[in-house]
N, C-alpha and C positions, 0 to 999 in steps of 0.2 A: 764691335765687329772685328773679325779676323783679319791681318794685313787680306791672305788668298780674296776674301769676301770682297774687301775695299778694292783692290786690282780689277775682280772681276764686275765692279761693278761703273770703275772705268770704264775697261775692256765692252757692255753694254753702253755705256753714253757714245765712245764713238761709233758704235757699230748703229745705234740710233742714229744719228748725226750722218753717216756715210749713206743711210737711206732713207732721208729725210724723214723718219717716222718720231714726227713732230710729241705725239702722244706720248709715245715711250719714252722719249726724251725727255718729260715734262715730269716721267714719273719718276723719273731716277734725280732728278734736282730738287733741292731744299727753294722753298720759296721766294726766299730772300737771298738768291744765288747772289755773287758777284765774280763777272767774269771781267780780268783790268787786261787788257791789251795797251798795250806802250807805244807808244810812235808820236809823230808830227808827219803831217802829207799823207798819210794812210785812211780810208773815210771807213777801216774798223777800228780803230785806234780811240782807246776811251776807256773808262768805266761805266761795265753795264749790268745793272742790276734789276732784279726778279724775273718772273715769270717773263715778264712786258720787256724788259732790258735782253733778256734772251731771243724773244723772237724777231726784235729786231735788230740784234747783231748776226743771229743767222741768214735773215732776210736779205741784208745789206752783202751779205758773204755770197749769199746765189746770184744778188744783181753784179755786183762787182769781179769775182774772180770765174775763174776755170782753174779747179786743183786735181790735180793725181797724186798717190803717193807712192811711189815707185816701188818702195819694199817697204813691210809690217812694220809699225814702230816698237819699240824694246818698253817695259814697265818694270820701273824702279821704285818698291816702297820702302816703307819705316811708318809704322805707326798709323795712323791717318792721313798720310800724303803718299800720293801716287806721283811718281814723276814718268813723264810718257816722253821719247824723244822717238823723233823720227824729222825726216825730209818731205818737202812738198815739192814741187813742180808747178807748172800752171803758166796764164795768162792772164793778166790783166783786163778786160772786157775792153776800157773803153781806150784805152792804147792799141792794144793789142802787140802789145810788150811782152816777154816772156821772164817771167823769174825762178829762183831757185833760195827755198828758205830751208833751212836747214833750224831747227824749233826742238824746245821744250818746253811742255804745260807742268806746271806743278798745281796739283789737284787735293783738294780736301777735299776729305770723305765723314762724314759725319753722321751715325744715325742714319747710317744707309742711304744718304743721299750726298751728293755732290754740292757740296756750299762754298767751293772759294777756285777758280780756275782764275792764274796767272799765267799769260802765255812771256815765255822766252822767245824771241823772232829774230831774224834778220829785217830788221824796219830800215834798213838802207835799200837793202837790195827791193822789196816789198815798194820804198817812196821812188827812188828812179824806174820800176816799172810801171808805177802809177803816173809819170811827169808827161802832159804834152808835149811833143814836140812845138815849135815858132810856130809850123803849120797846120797842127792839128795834130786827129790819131795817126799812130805807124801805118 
């Protein structure tokens, strides 16, 4: 596949992913996805794989956060890897803490589908918005 092809078919997984159309999502991913999010204190933070690893790290992502993305993110390829950066925004649910991540996913593209998403985060910013306070939520 062409870098343009591989981009755009990024460019489709978030555009699936920002309206939850779970199906579309499912089609542009290789089965044996692995997506590694990094952290400690973070409860998306892990390695999760396939179909099943996918829908519960998306799952987990609707119970736990509130995100916006203030402006479009930028895509940077070479070859089979898309690099996607851009800024989040958001809230914490069960705090109701607010944070500011500033990310990059580095994305394999393979055979037309999506087989390896590594996210780049601020997991500091991401764990102090997830910390109860002594007395509970904010």
């Amino acid at each position: 596949m062409s870098i343009e092809e591989n981009v755009q078919i990024v460019k489709d997984f978030f555009a699936a992913m920002g309206s939850g159309d779970k199906q579309g999502l499912l089609a542009l991913v290789a089965e044996d996805i692995e997506w590694i999010i990094p952290g400690e204190y973070w409860p998306l933070a892990g390695t999760h794989r396939g179909h099943a690893g996918l829908a519960v790290v998306l799952q987990k992502a609707s119970e736990e956060i509130e995100m916006t993305y203030p402006e479009p993110p930028e895509f940077v390829a070479q070859g089979d890897r898309v690099m996607v950066v851009g800024v989040a925004t958001g809230e914490i649910k069960a705090t109701n803490k607010p944070f500011k991540d500033d990310w990059v996913f580095a994305i394999t593209v393979q055979n037309g589908k999506v087989t390896k998403i590594r996210e780049y985060i601020d997991t500091q910013a991401l764990a102090r918005a997830s910390e109860m306070d002594a007395s509970g939520p904010a």
